[in-house]
C-alpha angles and dihedrals in degrees: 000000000000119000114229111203125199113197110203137185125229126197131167118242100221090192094038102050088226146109109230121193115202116192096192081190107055096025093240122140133161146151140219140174099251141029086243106048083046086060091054093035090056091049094058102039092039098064091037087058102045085041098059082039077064089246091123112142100349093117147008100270116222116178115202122198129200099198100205129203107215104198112185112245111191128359115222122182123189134199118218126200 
């Protein structure tokens, strides 16, 4: 059997208070409030999604996560008139 792997991103939502995992290649984002309850969250909806694209049970399915630290580097305010 092939094996199908789905890279995503993860990145925290400081304002938000979320992880949110964005896959650019498969057009799959989503957010929880852990890394662990993304990951879950990630094994359920994955599946679903690839399943109603008619993908369900072609392949071994392994979802790989960057989890990404955004740190500000500069701040920058205008003023608009």
């Amino acid at each position: 059997m092939a094996v199908l792997k789905i890279k995503f991103q993860a990145v925290w939502d400081d304002d938000a208070k979320v992880w949110v995992a964005t896959s650019p290649s498969q057009n799959i984002t989503t957010e929880a409030a852990s890394r662990e309850a993304l990951q879950s969250r990630l094994q359920t909806i994955v599946p679903d999604v690839l399943e109603a694209r008619g993908y369900a049970g072609q392949s071994e399915l392994v979802i790989a996560i960057d989890w990404l630290a955004l740190t500000p580097i500069d701040y920058t305010e205008l003023a608009v008139a």
